[in-house]
C-alpha positions as CSV (number, residue, x, y, z in Angstrom):
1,X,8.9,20.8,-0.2
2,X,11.0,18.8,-2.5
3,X,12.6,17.5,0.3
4,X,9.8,15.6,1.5
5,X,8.7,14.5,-2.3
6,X,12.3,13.2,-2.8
7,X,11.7,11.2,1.3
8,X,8.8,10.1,0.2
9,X,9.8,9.0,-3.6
10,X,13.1,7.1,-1.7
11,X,10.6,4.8,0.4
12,X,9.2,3.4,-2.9
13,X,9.5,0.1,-3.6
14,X,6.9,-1.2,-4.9
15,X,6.0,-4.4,-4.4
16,X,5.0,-5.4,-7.9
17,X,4.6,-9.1,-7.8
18,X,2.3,-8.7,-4.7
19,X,0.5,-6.4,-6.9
20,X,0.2,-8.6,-10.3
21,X,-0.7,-11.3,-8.2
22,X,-3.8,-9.6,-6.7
23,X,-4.8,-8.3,-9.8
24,X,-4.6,-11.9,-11.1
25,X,-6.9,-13.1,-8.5
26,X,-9.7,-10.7,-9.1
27,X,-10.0,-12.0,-12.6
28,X,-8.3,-9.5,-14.7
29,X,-6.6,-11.1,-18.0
30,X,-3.8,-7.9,-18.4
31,X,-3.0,-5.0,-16.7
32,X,-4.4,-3.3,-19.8
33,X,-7.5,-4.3,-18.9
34,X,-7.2,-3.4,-15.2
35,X,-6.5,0.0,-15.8
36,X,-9.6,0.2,-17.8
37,X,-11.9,-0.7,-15.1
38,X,-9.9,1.3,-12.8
39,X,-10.2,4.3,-15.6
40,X,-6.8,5.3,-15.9
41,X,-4.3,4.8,-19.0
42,X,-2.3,1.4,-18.6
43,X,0.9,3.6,-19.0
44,X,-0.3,5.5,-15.7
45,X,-0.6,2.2,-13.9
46,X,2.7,1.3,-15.1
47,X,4.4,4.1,-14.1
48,X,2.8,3.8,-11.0
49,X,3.6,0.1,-10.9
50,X,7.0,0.9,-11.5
51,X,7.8,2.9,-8.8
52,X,8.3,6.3,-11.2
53,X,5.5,8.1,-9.5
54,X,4.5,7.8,-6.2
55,X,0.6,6.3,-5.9
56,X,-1.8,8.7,-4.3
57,X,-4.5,8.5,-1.3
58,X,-7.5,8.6,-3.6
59,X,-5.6,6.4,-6.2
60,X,-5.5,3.5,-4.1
61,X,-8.9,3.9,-3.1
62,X,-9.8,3.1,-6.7
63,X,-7.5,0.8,-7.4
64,X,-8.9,-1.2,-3.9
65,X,-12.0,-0.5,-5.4
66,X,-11.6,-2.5,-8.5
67,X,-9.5,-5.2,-6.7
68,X,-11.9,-5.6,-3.8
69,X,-9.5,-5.2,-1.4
70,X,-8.8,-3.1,1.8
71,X,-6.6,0.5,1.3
72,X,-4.1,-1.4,4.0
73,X,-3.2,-3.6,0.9
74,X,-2.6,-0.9,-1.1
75,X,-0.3,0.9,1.2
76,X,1.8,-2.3,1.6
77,X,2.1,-2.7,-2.0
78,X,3.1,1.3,-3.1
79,X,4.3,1.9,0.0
80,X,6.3,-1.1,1.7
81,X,8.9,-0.1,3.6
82,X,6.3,3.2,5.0
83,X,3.2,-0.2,5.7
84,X,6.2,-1.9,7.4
85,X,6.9,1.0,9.8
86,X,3.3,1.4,10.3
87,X,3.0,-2.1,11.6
88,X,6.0,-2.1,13.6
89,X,4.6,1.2,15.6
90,X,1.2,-0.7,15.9
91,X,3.1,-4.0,17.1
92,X,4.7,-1.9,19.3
93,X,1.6,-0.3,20.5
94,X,0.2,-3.5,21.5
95,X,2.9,-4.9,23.5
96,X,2.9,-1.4,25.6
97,X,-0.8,-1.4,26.1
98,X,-0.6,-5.3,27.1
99,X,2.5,-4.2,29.5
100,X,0.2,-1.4,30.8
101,X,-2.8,-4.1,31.6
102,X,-0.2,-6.5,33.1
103,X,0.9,-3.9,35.5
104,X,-2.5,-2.8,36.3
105,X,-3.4,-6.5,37.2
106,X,-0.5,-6.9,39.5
107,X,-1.1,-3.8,41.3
């Protein structure tokens, strides 16, 4: 199980201009204050920030929340290189199900 953790822990890289930049656009003065309206401690959100502990599923939710953003922005910010991967399988996706119509239409 550690195994995974330390996997998982590896792919951070958060994306923490990305991130002050959005909470800077949804009004917020500090990220002392964010982490008010969000209800955590401003040294959670920095640790989380940071990269020191990985972000979880229903965190992200709240911060979204607050920021008034999609969970897909989240992910990209906490979890780059993982949202990256995600996109390429997706991209990838595509193209295969536009190969499959091509070859359908030429049939």
């Amino acid at each position: 199980m550690s195994t995974v953790k330390h996997n998982v822990i590896n792919e951070l890289n958060v994306d923490k201009e990305l991130f002050t930049q959005m909470v800077k656009e949804a009004g917020f003065k500090s990220m002392r204050q964010f982490a008010a309206k969000v209800g955590i401690s401003s040294a959670n959100l920095s640790d989380r920030v940071n990269g020191r502990y990985a972000v979880s599923i229903p965190m992200m939710y709240s911060l979204a929340n607050v920021l008034g953003c999609a969970i897909d922005d989240m992910v990209k910010v906490f979890y780059p290189v993982l949202w990256k991967k995600n996109q390429c399988i997706a991209k990838q996706a595509r193209l295969d199900r536009n190969c499959d119509e091509i070859e359908i239409k030429i049939l």
